[in-house]
C-alpha positions in Angstrom: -17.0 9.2 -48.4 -20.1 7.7 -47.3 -23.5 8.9 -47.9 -26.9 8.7 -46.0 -30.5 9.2 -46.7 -33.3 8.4 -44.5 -37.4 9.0 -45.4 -40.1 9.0 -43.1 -44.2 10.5 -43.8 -45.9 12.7 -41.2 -49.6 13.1 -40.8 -48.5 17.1 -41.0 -49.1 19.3 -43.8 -45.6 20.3 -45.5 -45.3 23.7 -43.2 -46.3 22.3 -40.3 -44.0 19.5 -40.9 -41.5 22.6 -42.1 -41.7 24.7 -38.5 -41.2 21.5 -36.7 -37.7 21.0 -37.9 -36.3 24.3 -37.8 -38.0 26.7 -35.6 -36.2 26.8 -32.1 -38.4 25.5 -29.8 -40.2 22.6 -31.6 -36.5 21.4 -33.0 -35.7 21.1 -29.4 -38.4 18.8 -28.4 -36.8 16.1 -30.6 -33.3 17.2 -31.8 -31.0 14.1 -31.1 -31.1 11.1 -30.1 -33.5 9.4 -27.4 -32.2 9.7 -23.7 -30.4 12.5 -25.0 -31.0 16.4 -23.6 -30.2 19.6 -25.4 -28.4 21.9 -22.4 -26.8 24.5 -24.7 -27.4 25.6 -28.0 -28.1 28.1 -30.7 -30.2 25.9 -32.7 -32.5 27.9 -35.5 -32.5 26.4 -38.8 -35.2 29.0 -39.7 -32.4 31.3 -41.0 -29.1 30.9 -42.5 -26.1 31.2 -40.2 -24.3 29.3 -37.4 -25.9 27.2 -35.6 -24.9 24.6 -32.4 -25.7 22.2 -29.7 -24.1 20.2 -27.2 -26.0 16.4 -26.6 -25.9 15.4 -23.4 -26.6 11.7 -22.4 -27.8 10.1 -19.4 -24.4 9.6 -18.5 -23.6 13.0 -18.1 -21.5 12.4 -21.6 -21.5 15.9 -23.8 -20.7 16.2 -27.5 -20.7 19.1 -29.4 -22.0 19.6 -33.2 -22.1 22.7 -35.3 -22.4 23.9 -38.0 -23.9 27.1 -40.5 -27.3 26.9 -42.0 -26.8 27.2 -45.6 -30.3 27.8 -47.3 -33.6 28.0 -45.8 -36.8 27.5 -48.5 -39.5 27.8 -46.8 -41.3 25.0 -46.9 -39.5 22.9 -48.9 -36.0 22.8 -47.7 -33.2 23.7 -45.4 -29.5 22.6 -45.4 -26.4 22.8 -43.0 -23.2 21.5 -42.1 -22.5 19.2 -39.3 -19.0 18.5 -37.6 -19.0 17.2 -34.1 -16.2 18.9 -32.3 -13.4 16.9 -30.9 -12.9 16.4 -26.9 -10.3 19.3 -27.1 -13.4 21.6 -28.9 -11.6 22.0 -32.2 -14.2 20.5 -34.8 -14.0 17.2 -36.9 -14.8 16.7 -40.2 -17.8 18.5 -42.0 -20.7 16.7 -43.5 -23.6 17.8 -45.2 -27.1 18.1 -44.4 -30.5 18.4 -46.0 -34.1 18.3 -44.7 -36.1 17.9 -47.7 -40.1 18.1 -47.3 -43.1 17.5 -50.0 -46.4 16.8 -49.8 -47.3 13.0 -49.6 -50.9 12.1 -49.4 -52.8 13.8 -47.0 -49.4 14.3 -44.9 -46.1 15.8 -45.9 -42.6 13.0 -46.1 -39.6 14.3 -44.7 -35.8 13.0 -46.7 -33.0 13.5 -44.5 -29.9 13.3 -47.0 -26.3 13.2 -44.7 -23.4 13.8 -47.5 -19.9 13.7 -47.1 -19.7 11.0 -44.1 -16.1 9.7 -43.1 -17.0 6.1 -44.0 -19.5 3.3 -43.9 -18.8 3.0 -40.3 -19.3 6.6 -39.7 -22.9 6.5 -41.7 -24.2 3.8 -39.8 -23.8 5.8 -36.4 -25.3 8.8 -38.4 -28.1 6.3 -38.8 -29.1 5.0 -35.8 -28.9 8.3 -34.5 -31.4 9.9 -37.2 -33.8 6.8 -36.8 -34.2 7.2 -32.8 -34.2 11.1 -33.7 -37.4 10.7 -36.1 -38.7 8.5 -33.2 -38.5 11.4 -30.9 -40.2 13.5 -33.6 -42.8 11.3 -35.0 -43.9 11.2 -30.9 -43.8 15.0 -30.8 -46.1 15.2 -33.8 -48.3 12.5 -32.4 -48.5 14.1 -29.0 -49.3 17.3 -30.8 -51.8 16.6 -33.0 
């Protein structure tokens, strides 16, 4: 198993940071990666539960990923599972996911921890999607302020 961890600092105070990355329609305006759109989903990390969404890419290309929301603490933390589902919709194997946020300066940082990965080869697709996906966000929260 392979494990990932990714850190980035917002010029956001910790709850603003905090409703950007699980309220509904803020964590649509960056979920996934860039030139990816979000045509379905029931995506609300503000509470625990299942959650979903199906990535589409300029291709037309759909992938699923789901998952339950496993604790929300508001404004610190929330954490869910993550399989993407396979082309048949039966779901591949679950990983782990935490959005950890703290004050950092006069902004708040944001540590995305991905547990339980396949492999190596596995994390380092993880990663590159996470980094263009804080791109998306870090635009959002620059456009917004």
């Amino acid at each position: 198993m392979s494990d990932l961890q990714l850190q980035r600092i917002f010029p956001v105070s910790p709850e603003t940071l905090f409703d950007w990355v699980t309220t509904p329609d803020k964590l649509l305006r960056w979920w996934g990666p860039e030139g990816v759109t979000i045509p379905e989903h029931d995506l609300d990390l503000s509470r625990t539960g299942p959650w979903h969404s199906i990535m589409q890419n300029s291709d037309g290309q759909r992938f699923h990923v789901s998952g339950q929301v496993t604790h929300v603490d508001v404004p610190k933390s929330v954490g869910f599972t993550w399989a993407w589902h396979d082309e048949d919709g039966s779901r591949g194997a679950e990983s782990h996911v935490t959005f950890t946020i703290a004050a950092a300066g006069d902004g708040a940082m944001l540590l995305i921890d991905h547990r339980d990965l396949g492999d190596d080869g596995i994390a380092a697709r993880h990663d590159e999607g996470w980094t263009s996906t804080l791109r998306k966000l870090e635009a959002q929260l620059n456009a917004d302020a």
